[in-house]
Every structure is written in structure tokens, then in C-alpha cells.
N, C-alpha and C positions, 0 to 999 in steps of 0.2 A: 154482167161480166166486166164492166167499162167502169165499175164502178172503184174506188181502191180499197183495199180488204178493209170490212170490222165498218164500213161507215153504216149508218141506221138511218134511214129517211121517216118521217110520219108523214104518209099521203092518202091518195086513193088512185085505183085503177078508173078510166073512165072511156067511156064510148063517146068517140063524135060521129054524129051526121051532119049531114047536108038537109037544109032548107030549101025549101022552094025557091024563095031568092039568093039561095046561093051560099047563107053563113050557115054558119058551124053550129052544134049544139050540141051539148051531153045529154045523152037519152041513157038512162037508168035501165029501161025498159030491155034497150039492147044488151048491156052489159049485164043483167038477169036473164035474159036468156041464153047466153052465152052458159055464165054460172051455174043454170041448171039443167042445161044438153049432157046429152051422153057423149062418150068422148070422143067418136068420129064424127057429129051434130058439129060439136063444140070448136073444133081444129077448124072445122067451116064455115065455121061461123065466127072463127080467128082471124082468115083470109079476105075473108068477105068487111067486116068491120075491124080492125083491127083494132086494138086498147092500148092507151096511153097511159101511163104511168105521172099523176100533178103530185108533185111534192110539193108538201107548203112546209115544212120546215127538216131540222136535219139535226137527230141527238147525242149521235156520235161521228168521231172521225181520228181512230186513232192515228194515220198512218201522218198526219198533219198535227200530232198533239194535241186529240182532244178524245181521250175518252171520255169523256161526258161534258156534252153542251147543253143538257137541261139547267143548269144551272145559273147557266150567264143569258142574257138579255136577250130579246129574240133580234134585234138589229144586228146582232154581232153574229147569233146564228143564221139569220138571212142571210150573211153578206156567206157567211163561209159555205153555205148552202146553194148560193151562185156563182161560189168560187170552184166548187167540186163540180157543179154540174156545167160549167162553162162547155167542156170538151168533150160531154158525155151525148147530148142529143138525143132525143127523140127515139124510143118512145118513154124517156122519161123527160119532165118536161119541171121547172117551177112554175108554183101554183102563181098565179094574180093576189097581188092584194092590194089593202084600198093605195096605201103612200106610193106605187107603182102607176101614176098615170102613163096611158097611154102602151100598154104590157099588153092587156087583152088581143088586141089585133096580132101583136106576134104569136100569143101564144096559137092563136087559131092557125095564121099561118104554121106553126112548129106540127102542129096536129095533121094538117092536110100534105104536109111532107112525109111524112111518118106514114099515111096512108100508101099502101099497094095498086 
């Protein structure tokens, strides 16, 4: 709902847990169970784990002048991609990628905020 009308993200939902020592990890396994609970399972298993929303890129955004950002270079879609989600938060998050050093640790941090 935070998002502004008509924009289109390409991501994935993802589940973090907690490690033994403490980091973060996306477990598949959770977010498949989640998937395929029945729906008062599923709500509880919403609370309990909750799922984050990694966008790694973003192919539209009319409200900004872009109906269609397939087309142009994806630096130019990254940036507007972190320009949309600057204000947005958790539990949608941009994805990591490699020209992003040093991104990972926040993003972990943005995920255990996000958490209940």
C-alpha cells in the first residue's frame, strides 16, 4: 500500500531465520511451508516467521514517468528502484547485488526490523 500506484517490482518473497550464531538466512523450507499451510496454519506461521518482500529490480513506475523501464539499462532501473523504495521499508526490501558492497549486513539488519 506504501507503494505509488501502477509501480511493478520483479522480486521474491523470502523467510529469514536466525542461526545459531546469530546471522540471518533465507530458508526456502520456511517460506514452503508457509505456501503450502492451510490458511489458519499459514496466518501462524505469518506471525511467527514473518516474509520479506527483496526486490532486485523495478519495471514500471508510472506515477514518476515510467511506464515501462524494461527498456532502459538496469543502473538507471536500480537507482529508481532505490529511489521508490527509499520511504517504503520493510517488509519490502532491495535485493543485494554484486556493485553494492557492503549492502548485505543492512539488508539483514532491514529483515530482523521487520521481524515481530
Amino acid at each position: 500500500m506504501r507503494l505509488p500506484p501502477g509501480v511493478i517490482l520483479d522480486g521474491e518473497a523470502v523467510v529469514y531465520l536466525a542461526a545459531g550464531d546469530g546471522t540471518m538466512h533465507i530458508s526456502f523450507a520456511a517460506a514452503q511451508s508457509r505456501a503450502l499451510s492451510r490458511p489458519r496454519r499459514a496466518r501462524e506461521l505469518a506471525d511467527q516467521r514473518p516474509a520479506t518482500y527483496v526486490a532486485f529490480d523495478i519495471l514500471a513506475n508510472p506515477a514518476a514517468g515510467f511506464p515501462d523501464l524494461r527498456p532502459r539499462p538496469y543502473t538507471e532501473r536500480r537507482q529508481v528502484l532505490l529511489d521508490v523504495l527509499a520511504d517504503v521499508g520493510p517488509p519490502i526490501v532491495p535485493g543485494v547485488v554484486d556493485h553494492e558492497p557492503g549492502r548485505g549486513p543492512a539488508l539483514v539488519r532491514d529483515a530482523r526490523r521487520h521481524r515481530r
